[in-house]
N, CA, C and O of each residue as an XYZ file, in Angstrom:
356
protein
N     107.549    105.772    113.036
C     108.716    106.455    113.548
C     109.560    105.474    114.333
O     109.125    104.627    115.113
N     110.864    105.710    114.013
C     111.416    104.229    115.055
C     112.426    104.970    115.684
O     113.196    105.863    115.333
N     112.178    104.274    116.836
C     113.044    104.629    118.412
C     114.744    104.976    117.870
O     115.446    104.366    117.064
N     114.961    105.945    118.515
C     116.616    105.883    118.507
C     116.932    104.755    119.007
O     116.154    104.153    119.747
N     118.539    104.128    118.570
C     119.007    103.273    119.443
C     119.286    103.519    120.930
O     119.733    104.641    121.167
N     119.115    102.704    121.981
C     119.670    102.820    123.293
C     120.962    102.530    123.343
O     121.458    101.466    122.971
N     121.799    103.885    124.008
C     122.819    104.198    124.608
C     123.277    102.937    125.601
O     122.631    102.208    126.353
N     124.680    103.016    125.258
C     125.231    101.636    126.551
C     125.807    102.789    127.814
O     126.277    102.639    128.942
N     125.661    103.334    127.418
C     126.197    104.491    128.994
C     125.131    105.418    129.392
O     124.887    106.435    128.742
N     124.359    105.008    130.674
C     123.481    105.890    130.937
C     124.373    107.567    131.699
O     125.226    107.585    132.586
N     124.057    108.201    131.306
C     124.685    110.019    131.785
C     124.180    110.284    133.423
O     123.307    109.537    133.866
N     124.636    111.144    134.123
C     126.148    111.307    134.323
C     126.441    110.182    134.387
O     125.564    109.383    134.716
N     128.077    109.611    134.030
C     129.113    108.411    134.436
C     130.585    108.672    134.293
O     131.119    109.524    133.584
N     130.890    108.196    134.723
C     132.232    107.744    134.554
C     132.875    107.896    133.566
O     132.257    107.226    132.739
N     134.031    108.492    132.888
C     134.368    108.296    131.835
C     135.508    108.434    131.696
O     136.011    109.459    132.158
N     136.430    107.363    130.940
C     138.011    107.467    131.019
C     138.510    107.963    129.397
O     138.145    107.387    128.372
N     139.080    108.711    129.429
C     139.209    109.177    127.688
C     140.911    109.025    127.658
O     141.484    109.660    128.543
N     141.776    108.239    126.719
C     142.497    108.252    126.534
C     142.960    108.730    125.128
O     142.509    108.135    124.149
N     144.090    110.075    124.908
C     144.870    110.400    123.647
C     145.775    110.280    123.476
O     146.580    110.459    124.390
N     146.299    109.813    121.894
C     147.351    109.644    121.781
C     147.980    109.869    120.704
O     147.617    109.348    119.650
N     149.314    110.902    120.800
C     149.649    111.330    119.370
C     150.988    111.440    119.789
O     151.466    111.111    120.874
N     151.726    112.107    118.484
C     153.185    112.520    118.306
C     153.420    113.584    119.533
O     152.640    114.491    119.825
N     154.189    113.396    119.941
C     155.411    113.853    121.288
C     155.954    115.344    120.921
O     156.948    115.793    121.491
N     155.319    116.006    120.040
C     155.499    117.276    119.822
C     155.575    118.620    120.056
O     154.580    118.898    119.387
N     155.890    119.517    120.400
C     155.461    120.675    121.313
C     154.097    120.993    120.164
O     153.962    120.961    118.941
N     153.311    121.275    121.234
C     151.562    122.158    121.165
C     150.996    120.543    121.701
O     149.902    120.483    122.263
N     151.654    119.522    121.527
C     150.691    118.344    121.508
C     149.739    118.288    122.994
O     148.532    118.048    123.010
N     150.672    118.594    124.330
C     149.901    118.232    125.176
C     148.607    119.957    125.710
O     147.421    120.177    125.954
N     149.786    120.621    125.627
C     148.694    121.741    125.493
C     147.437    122.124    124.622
O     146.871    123.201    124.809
N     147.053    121.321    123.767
C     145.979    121.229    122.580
C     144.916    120.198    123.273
O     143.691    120.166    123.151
N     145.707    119.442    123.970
C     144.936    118.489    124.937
C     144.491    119.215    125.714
O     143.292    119.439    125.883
N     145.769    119.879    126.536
C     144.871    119.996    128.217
C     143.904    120.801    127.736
O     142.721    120.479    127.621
N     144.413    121.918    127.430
C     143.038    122.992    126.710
C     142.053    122.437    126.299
O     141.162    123.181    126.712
N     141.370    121.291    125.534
C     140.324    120.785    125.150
C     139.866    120.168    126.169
O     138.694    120.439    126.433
N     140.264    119.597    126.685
C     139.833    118.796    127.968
C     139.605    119.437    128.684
O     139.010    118.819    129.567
N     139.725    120.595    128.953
C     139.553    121.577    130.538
C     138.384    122.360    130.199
O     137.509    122.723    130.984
N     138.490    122.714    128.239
C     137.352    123.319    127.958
C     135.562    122.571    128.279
O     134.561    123.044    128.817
N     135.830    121.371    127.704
C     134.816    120.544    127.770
C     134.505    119.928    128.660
O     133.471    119.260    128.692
N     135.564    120.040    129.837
C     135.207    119.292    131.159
C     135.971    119.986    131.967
O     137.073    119.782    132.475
N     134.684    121.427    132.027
C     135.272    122.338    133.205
C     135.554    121.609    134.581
O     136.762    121.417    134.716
N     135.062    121.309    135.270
C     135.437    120.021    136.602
C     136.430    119.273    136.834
O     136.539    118.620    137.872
N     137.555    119.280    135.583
C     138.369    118.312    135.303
C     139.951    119.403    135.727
O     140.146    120.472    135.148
N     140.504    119.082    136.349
C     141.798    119.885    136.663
C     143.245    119.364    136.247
O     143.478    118.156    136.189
N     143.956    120.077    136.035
C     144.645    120.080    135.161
C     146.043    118.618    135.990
O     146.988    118.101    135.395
N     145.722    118.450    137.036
C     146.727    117.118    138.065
C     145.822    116.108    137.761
O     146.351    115.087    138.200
N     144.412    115.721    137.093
C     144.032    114.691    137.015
C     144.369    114.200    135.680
O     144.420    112.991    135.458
N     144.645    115.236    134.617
C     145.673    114.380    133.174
C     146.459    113.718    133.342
O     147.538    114.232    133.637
N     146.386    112.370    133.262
C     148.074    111.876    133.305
C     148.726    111.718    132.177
O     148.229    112.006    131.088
N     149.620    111.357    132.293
C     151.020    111.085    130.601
C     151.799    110.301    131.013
O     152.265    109.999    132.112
N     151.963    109.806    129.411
C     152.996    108.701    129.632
C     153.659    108.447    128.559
O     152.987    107.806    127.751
N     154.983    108.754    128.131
C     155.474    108.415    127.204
C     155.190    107.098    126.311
O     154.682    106.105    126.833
N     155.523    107.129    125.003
C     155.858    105.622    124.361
C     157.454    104.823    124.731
O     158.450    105.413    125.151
N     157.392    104.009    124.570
C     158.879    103.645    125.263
C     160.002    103.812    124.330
O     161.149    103.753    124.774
N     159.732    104.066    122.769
C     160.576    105.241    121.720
C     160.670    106.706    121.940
O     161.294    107.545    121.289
N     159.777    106.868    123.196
C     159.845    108.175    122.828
C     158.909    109.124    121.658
O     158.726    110.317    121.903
N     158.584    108.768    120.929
C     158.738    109.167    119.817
C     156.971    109.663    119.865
O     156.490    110.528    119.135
N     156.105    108.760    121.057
C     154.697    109.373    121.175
C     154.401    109.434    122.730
O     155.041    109.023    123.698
N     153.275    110.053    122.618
C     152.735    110.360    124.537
C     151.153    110.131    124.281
O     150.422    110.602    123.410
N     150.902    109.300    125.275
C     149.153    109.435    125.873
C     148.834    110.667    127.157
O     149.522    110.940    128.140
N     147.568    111.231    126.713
C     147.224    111.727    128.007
C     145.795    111.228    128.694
O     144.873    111.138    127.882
N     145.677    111.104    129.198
C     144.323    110.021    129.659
C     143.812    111.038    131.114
O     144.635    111.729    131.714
N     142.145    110.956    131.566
C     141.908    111.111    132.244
C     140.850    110.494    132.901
O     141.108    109.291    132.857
N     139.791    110.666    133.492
C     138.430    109.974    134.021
C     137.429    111.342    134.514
O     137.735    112.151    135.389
N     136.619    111.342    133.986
C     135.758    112.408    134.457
C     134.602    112.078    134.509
O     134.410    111.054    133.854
N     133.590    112.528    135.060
C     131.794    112.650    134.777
C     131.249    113.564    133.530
O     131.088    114.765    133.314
N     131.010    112.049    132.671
C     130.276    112.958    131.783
C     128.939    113.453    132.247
O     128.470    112.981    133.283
N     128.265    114.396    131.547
C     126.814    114.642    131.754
C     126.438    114.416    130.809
O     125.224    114.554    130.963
N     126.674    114.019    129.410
C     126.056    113.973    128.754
C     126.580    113.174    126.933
O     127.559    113.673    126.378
N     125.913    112.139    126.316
C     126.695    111.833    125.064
C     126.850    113.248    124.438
O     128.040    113.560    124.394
N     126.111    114.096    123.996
C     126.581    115.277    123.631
C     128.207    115.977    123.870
O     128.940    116.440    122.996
N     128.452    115.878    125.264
C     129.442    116.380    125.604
C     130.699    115.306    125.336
O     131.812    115.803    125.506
N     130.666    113.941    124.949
C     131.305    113.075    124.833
C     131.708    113.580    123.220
O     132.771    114.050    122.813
N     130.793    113.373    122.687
C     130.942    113.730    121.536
C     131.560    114.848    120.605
O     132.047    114.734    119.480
N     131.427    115.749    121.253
C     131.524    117.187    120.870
C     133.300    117.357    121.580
O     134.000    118.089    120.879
N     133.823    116.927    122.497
C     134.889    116.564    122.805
C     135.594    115.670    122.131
O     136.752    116.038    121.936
N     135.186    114.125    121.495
C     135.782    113.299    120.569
C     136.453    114.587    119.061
O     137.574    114.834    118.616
N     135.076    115.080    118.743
C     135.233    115.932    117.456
C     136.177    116.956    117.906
O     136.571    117.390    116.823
N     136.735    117.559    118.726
C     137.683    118.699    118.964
C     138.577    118.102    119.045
O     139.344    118.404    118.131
N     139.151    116.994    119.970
C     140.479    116.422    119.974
C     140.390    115.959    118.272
O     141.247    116.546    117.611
N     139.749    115.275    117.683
C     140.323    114.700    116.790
C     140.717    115.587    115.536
O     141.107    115.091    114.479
N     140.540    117.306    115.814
C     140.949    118.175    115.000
C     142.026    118.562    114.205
O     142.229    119.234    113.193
N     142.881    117.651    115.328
C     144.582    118.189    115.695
C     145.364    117.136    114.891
O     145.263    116.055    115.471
N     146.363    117.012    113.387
C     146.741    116.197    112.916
C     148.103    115.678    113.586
O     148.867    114.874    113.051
N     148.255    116.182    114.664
C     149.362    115.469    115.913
C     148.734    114.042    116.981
O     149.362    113.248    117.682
N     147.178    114.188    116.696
C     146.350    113.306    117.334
C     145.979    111.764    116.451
O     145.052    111.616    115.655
N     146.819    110.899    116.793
C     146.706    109.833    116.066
C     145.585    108.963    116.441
O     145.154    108.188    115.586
N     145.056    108.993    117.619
C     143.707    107.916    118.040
C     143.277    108.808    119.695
O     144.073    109.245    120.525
N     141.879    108.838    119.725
C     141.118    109.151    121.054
C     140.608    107.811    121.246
O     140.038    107.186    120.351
N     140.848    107.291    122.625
C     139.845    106.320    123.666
C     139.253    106.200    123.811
O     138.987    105.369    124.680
């Protein structure tokens, strides 16, 4: 039987998640909502944003405590649902 690989992030930590897609209406609300779902602890003044300097896209980025790769994960797979979501951090 062979060992899972070892994790480079031991749980709880730190975690900065940055998204980034088209500048669209639903775009940031598809965010905050996922993010608030999966990281109840996380409030809605610690999202930040920032336009592209066209305009034309927005990041929303935050930092939270994960508890768990599970929850990292299972959060990667929901944001990346959304075909307004061009890359997660």
């Amino acid at each position: 039987m062979e060992d899972e690989p070892k994790s480079i992030l031991e749980f709880p930590c730190q975690f900065p998640i940055k998204v980034i897609g088209r500048d669209e209406p639903g775009f940031r609300a598809f965010v905050v909502a996922n993010l608030l779902v999966h990281v109840p602890e996380l409030y809605p003044e610690d999202i930040h944003e920032r336009p592209s300097s066209g305009g034309k896209y927005i990041s929303l980025s935050a930092t939270f405590t994960a508890q768990s790769r599970e929850q990292v994960d299972t959060l990667y797979e929901a944001l990346g649902e959304n075909k307004q979501v061009l890359m997660v951090l």
